[in-house]
N, C-alpha and C positions, 0 to 999 in steps of 0.2 A: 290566537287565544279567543277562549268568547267569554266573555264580561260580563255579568250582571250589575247593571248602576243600579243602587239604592239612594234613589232620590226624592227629594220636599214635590214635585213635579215637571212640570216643563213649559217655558212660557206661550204666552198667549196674547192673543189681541189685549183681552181685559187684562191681565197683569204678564204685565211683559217680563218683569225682572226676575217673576217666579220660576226658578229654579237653572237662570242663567247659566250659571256658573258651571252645574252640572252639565247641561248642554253644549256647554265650550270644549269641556272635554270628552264630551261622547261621542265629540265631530271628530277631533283630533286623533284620537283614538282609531277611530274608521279609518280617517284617511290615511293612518299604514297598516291597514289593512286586517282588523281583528275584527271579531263580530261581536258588537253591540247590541246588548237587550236590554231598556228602562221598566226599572218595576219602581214606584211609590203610590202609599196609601195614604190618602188624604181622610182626615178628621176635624179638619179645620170647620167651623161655624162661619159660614157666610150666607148673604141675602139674594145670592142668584141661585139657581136650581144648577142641579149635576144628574149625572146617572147614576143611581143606584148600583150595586155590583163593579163587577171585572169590565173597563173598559180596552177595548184595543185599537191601535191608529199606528200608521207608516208615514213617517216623514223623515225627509232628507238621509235616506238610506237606514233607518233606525228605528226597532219597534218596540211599540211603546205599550206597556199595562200599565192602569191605573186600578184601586181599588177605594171607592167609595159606599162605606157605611150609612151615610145620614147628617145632616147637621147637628141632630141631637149630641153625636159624640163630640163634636167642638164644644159644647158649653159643658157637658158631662165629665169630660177630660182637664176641663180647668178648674173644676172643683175636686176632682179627686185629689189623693195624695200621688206622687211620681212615683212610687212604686206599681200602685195599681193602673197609673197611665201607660208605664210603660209593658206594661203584662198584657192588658187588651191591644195596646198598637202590635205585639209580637204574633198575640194569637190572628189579628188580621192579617200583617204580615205572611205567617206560614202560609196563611188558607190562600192569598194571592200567590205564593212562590211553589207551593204543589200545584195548582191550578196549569202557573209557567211551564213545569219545568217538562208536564204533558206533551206542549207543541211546541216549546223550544230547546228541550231535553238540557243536561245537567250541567252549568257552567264550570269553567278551571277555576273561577272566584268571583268572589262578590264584592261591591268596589263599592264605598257610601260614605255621603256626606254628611257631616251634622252629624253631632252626638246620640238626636234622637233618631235619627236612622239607621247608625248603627248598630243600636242595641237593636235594632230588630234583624240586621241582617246575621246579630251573633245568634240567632235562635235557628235560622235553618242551618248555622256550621255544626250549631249542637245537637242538632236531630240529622243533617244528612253528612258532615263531615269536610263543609267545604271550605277553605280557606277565606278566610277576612281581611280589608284593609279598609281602614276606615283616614279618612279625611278630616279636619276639624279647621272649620273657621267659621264657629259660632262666636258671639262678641261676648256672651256670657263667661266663655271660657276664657276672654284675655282680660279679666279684672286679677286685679291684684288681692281682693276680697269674693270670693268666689261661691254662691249660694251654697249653705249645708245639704239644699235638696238638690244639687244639680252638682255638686261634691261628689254625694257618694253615688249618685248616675255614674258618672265617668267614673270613680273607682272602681265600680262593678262591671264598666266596660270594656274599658282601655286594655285591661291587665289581660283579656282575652284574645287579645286583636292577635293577629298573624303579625302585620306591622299598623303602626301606626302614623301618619302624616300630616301634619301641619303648617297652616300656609305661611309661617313670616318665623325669622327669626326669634320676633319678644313672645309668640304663641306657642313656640320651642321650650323655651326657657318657664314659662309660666308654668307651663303643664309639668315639665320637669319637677320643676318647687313644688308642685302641689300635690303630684301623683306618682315622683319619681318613674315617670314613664320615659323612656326614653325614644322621639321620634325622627322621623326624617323631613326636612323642610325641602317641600315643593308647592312653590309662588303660585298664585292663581295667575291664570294666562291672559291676554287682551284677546277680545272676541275676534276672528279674521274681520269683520266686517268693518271693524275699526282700521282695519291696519287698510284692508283693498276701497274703503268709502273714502279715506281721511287723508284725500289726495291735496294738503292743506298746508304742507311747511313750505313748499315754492311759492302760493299765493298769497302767505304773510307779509300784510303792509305794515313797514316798520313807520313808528313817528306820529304824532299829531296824538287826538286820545288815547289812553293805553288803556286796554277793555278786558277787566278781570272778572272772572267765571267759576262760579262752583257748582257741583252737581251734585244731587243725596236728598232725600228723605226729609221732610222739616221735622226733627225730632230732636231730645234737649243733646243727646250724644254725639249728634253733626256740630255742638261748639256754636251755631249761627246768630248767636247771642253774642259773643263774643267779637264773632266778625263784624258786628254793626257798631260794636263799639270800640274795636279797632277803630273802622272807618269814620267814627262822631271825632275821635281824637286825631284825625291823619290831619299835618300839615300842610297836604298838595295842594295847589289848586286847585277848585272844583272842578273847571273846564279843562282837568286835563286827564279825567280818570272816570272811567262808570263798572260798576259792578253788579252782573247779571248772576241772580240763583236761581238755577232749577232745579223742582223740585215741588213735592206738598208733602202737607201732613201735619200735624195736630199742633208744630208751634208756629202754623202761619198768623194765626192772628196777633198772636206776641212780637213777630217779627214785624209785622205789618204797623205796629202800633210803637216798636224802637223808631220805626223809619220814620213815622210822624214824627214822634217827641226831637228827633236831633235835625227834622230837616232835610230829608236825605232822599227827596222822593225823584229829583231832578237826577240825581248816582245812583241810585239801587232799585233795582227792578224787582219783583217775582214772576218769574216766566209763567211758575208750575212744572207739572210735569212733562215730560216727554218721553218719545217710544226712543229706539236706539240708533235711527237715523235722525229721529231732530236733536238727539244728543249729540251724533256727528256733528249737523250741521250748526248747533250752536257754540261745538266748541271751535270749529274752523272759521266763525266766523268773529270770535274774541281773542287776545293775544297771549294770557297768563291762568294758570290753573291755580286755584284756592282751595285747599283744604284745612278747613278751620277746627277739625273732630279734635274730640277728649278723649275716645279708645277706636281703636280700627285693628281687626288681627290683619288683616294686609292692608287694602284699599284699593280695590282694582280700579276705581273711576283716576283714580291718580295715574295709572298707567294706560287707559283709557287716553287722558290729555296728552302722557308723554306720546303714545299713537300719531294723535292729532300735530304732533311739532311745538306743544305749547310746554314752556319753561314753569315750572309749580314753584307755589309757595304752600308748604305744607307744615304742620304739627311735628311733634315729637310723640306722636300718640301710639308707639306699641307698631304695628307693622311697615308704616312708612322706613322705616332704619333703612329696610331690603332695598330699596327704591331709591330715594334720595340718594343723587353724589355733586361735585362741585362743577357738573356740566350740565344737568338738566333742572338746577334751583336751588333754593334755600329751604331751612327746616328754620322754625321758631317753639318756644315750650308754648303747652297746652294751657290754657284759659287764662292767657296773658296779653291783654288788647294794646299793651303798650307796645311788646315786642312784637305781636303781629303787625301793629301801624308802622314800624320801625323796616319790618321785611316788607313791604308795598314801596316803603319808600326807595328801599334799595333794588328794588326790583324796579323802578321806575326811574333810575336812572345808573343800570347796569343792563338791561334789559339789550339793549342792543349787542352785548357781549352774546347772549344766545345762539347757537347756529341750530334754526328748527329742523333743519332736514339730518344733522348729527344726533336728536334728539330723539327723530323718529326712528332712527335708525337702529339706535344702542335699545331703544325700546323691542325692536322687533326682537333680536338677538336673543335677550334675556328674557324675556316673556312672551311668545307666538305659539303660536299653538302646535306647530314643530316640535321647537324646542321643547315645551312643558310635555307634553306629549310622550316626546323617545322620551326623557326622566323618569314619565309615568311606567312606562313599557318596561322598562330597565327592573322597575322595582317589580311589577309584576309576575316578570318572568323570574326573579329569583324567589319570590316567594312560593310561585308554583312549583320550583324545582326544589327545594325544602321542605314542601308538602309531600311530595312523591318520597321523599329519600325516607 
């Protein structure tokens, strides 16, 4: 098959996590053996320079277009109304995907993530005829109150899709309620680098401090609010537990300023961020994964740790469900510090019940890029042949 990804981008030195996910399965996808071409147009407003125009670049068997406008359409695009956002990202769109389809001629479909990428890739099915599958594990779309402007987005787009797919069961179900759309659920996958770096459940030392870890964004939706004050109420001992978050972002200061008021500078660190190998290395070198969020349509960094050999205590927040069973950790409800304190403690002395190398393992299984991969293949080739008929 040849593929067209419609994607946010593709990561980078500077921001490494943009457009991850897509790239997990653009690999995966290659490696049985289809041909991959990346198209996304960036309009985002940022403070570093880009190139104007149609960019093109080869990496790790996969070529890439880019299309950049200007930073003006970042600020332009945030004032307008979503109708008209979405009309200008489509006519950019076209003018990159005629440009494509020149030197890499005319895909079997178009494969795109994010609702707003979508509706652009529904603009060349409706001018050249090619089938669509759109993706969605935007966090916007796993509220239970769902904006009126990003409502009737997805109603005007969903309903066109060839198929439509969603990463976690509760993102299933939401979209269902709210669009009667009905999709197929395919998990986001662990990056291989996690599974062939995260050579870490054999060198897990059990005993002595038990060193818990969370990774994400410092934003009010990671819960990290919540987790400090879990931890100001935990009964442990203090010398027997430290809790490392990595990570930034616009609620370090508030976080920085819980850890003052309760005392807690000796237990909880802020690392900041890191790229995806000091994400390996900081979770192989801590014992238990934290996820403290209030909505997650999956949570891939949860499967990330389960990679790494490490046992999670996670939320009830929307896509964790997929994830969570009674071998690889505990779930607690969302923005409840007491039961979150309550899963630390029981983690801290159950914790030896863990086998991490069982942990890593069931992780590979259900999530690698294999697996997610043929899933993906599966669904693509019936849609292509449903296209043709």
């Amino acid at each position: 098959m040849k593929i067209y990804f419609v994607t946010r981008g593709w990561p980078s030195e500077r921001e490494p996590q943009w457009g991850c996910f897509e790239r997990d399965q653009a690999l995966a996808l290659k490696k049985l053996g289809h041909q991959v071409v990346v198209l996304s147009v960036d309009v985002r407003f940022r403070w570093y320079s880009r190139k104007y125009g149609i960019t093109k670049d080869f990496q790790d068997g996969i070529t890439r277009y880019n299309f950049f406008a200007g930073s003006i359409w970042g600020r332009v695009l945030i004032s307008t109304s979503i109708s008209l956002h979405v009309k200008i990202r489509r006519l950019f769109f076209l003018y990159l995907f005629k440009n494509v389809i020149k030197e890499e001629g005319v895909p079997d479909l178009l494969y795109s993530h994010y609702l707003q990428n979508t509706s652009m890739a529904l603009a060349a099915k409706q001018k050249y005829g090619i089938p669509v599958i759109g993706i969605e594990h935007w966090s916007e779309l796993g509220y239970e109150n769902i904006k009126d402007g990003i409502k009737k987005w997805a109603q005007n787009t969903y309903k066109d899709l060839d198929q439509l797919l969603t990463v976690s069961s509760a993102l299933q179900e939401n979209i269902l309620k709210n669009f009667g759309v009905n999709s197929v659920v395919v998990n986001n996958m662990v990056g291989n680098d996690f599974i062939e770096l995260a050579n870490c459940p054999q060198k897990h030392i059990r005993g002595g401090k038990l060193k818990f870890v969370t990774v994400g964004n410092l934003i009010p939706r990671k819960g990290l609010d919540y987790l400090i004050e879990s931890l100001h109420i935990l009964t442990l001992p203090k010398d027997s537990w430290e809790m490392n978050i990595v990570g930034d972002g616009p609620e370090r200061n508030k976080l920085t300023a819980l850890i003052d008021k309760y005392n807690l500078h000796d237990n909880v660190k802020l690392l900041g961020a890191k790229d995806r190998k000091g994400v390996i290395e900081t979770l192989c070198s801590n014992d238990v994964f934290v996820l403290a969020s209030i909505s997650e349509t999956f949570g891939v960094v949860v499967i990330e740790a389960l990679a790494c050999g490490l046992p999670v205590i996670v939320t009830d927040c929307g896509g964790t469900k997929d994830i969570i069973n009674s071998q690889n950790g505990v779930m607690c409800p969302v923005k409840d510090p007491q039961r979150l304190a309550e899963c630390f403690t029981y983690m801290m002395n159950h914790y030896q019940n863990y086998d991490s190398v069982q942990i890593a393992a069931d992780c590979q299984t259900r999530f690698s890029s294999d697996s997610i991969g043929k899933q993906l293949e599966g669904i693509f080739e019936e849609v292509i042949r449903k296209n043709k008929q």
